[in-house]
N, C-alpha and C positions, 0 to 999 in steps of 0.2 A: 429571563430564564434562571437566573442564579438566583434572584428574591424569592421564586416559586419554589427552586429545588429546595432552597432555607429552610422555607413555610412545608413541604411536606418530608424535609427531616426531622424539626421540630414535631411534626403531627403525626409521625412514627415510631421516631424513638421511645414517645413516651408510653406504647403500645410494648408487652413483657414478647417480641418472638423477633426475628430476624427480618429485617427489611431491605429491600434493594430499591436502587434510584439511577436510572439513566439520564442523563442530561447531557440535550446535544445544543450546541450553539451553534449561533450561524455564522459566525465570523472563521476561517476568513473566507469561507466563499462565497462566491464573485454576484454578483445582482443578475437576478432574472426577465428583465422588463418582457422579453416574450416569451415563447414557447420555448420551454429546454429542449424537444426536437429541432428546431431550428437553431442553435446555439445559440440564445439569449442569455448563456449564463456568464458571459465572457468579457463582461464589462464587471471593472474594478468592486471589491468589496467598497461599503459601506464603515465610515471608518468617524467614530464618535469625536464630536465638535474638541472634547478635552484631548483630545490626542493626533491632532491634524499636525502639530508641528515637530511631531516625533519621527526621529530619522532623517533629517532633511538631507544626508548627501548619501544616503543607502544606496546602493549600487547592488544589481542581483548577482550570485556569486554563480549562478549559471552558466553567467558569461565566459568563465575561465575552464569551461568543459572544452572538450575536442568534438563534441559531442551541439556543442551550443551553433546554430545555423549551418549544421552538416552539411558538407559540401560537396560532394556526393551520394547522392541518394535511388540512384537506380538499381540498390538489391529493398529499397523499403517497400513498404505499400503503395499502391497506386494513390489514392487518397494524400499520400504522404510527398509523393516526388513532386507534384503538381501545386505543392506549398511554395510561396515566395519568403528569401529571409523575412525574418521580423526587427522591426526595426530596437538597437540596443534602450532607446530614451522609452517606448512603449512596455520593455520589461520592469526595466529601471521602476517606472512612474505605477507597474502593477505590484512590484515586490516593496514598496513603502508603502503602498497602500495594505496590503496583505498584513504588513510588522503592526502595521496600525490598527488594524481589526481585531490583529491579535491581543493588542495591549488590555483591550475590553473583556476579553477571553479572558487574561491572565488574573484581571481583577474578581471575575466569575468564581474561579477556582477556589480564588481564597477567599472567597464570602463561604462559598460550601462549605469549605475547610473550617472556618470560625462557625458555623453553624454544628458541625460533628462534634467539636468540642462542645461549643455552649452546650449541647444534649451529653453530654458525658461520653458519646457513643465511639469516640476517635480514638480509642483504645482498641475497641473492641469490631475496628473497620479496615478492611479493605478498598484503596482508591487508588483505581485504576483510569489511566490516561492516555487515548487512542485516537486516531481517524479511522474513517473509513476505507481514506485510499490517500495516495499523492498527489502529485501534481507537476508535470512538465512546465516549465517555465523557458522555451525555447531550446530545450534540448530537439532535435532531429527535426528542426525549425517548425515546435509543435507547443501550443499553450494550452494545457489542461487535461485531463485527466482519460479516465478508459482506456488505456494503453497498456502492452505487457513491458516497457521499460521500467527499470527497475526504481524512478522516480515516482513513477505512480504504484506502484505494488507494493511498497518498500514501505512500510510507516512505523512510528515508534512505537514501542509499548514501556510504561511509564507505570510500578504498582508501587506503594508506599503503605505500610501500618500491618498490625497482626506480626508485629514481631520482626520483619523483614530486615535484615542488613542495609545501612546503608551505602550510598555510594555504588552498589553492585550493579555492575557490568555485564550481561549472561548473552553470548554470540548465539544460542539454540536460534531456532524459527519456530514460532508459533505463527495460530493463524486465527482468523474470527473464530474459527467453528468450535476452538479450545475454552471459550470466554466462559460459555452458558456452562458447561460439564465442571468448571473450575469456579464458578459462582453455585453450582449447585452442592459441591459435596463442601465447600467453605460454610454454606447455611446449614448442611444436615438435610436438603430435599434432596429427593430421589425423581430423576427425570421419568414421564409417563413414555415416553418414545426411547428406544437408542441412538443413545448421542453419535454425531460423526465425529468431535472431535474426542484429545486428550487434555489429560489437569496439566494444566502450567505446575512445573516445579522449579523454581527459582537455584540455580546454582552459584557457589562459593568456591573462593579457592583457585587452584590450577584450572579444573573441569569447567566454569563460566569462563575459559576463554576456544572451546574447544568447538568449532562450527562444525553443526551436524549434518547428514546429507537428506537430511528431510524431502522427501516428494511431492510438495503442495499442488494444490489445481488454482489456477490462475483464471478470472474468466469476467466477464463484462457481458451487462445486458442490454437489450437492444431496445428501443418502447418501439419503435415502427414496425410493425409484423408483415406489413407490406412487403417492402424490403428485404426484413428479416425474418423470416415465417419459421423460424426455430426457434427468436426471439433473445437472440446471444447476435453480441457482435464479436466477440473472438472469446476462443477456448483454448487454454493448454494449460503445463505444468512448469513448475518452475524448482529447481534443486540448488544445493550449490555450489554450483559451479553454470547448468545450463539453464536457459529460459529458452522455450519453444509455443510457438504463439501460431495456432490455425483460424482466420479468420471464415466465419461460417459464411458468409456471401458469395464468394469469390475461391474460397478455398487456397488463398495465399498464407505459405508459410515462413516463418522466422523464427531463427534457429541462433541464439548468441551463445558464444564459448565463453564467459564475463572471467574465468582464470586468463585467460590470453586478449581479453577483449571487453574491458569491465566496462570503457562507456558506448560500448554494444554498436558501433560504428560497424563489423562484418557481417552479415547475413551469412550464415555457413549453411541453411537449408540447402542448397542445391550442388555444396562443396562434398564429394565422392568419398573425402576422408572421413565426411563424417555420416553417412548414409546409415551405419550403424547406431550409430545416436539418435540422429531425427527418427527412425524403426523405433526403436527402445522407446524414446519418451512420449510418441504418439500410441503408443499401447497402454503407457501409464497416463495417458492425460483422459482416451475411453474409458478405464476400467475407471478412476476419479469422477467423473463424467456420469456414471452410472450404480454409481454405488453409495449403501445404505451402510448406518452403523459402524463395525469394526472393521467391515470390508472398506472403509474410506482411512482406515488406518494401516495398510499393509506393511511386513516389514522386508522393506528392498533392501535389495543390494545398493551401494554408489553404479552410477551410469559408466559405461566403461569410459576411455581415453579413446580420444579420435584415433583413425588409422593412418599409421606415419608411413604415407606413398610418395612422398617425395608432393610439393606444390602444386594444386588442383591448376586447371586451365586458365590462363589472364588471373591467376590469386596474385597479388603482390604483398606488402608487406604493411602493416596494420600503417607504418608509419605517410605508407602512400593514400591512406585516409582521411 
């Protein structure tokens, strides 16, 4: 992937107009040998002969979550309670493997990188560095991904060149749909559609540290339509402060407070205090859910604060989690 992405920067830059180059690697995830409906993907990446002995006593930092083989699990999914822990030496033995997949990646990067230069073009470039999604690693004693914890939905955004400060730190939330609308007005094309998202604008100063309360829609797709004949396996939104997660099959909801409850150990969907909130953000996760253009940009208010009625029924205290 990286010799190619070279060969077609090379074979654009020399071309007098603006070019763009996606390159996804596969590293670090996990080997397919069967059907990814069937979770075939759940066996260890692929991790090159030159860097097999990179990491040897890496230990997954998962493990020091409150959150890592949850120990109570009957506000989760059905799906979820019916999990047996995972054993520590099995995460251990996926998070070296993973460091090591990555090493391949990291060599990738900077082949692209000395290829922008060798074309002159690293001046005059924007490189930008993302996933698609997260990844649990035994958090709510769960391995891998499509989930609305904040491990999976959470990923970095990494830009570099065109000027950018370095070192900056910027707390905002952006989201994929912002990527194409901020690659477009950087080239001078104008999109044929209306975009859902907005431009990334990089903040400095006081302001890059100020979190926003942005309304994203949160959402995972389903390939079984059997199953899933909506073809989603859960929908909702996520701000910050709440994640609220409706699974389409079953119609199970999850409701975290992550200011009071940041490794999402409480289900508050069915806690009374917060009845207002789960209302509120199952209106904003429909309207996201259903909307084109600038209507996928509204500008909200923050979600209110729970209702302080004194301790719902059988509620105890985060730390009885």
């Amino acid at each position: 992937m990286a010799r190619r992405s070279a060969q077609l920067i090379e074979e654009m830059a020399a071309e007098d107009s603006p070019f763009f180059l996606w390159t996804s690697f596969v590293g670090p995830h996990g080997r397919c040998p069967v059907k990814a409906e069937a979770g075939g993907c759940r066996f260890p990446p692929v991790v090159a002969r030159r860097h097999r002995k990179l990491h040897p006593d890496l230990v997954a930092r998962a493990r020091a979550k409150p959150s890592f083989n949850e120990k109570v699990m009957d506000d989760k999914p059905g799906f979820l309670r019916r999990r047996p822990m995972i054993p520590t030496k099995r995460i251990d033995t996926l998070q070296r493997a993973r460091a090591g997949a990555l090493a391949a990646v990291d060599e990738g990067v900077e082949t692209v990188v000395q290829a922008l230069r060798a074309s002159g073009s690293a001046d005059n470039t924007l490189v930008v560095f993302t996933s698609d999604n997260g990844y649990l690693m035994g958090e709510h004693r769960y391995q891998g991904k499509i989930l609305g914890y904040e491990e999976a939905v959470r990923v970095p955004l990494v830009m570099a060149g065109l000027g950018l400060p370095q070192g900056v730190k910027d707390a905002q939330t952006v989201a994929m749909i912002d990527l194409a609308p901020t690659f477009a007005e950087l080239a001078g094309a104008t999109p044929l559609i209306e975009v859902d998202g907005a431009l990334i604008h990089v903040r400095t100063g006081p302001e890059a540290a100020e979190v926003d309360d942005r309304t994203l829609l949160i959402q995972a797709g389903a390939s079984n339509l059997r199953k899933f004949p909506t073809g989603w396996w859960f929908r909702g939104v996520r701000t910050s402060r709440y994640t609220y997660v409706r699974y389409e099959r079953d119609g199970f909801v999850e409701l975290y407070d992550r200011d009071r409850d940041p490794f999402q150990l409480r289900n508050r969907a069915d806690d009374p205090r917060y009845r207002e909130v789960r209302t509120e953000l199952a209106k904003r996760a429909f309207v996201l859910t259903q909307c084109n253009g600038s209507d996928c940009r509204p500008d909200l208010d923050p979600v209110m604060s729970p209702q302080q009625r004194g301790p719902a029924p059988g509620a105890g205290p985060l730390a009885d989690r």
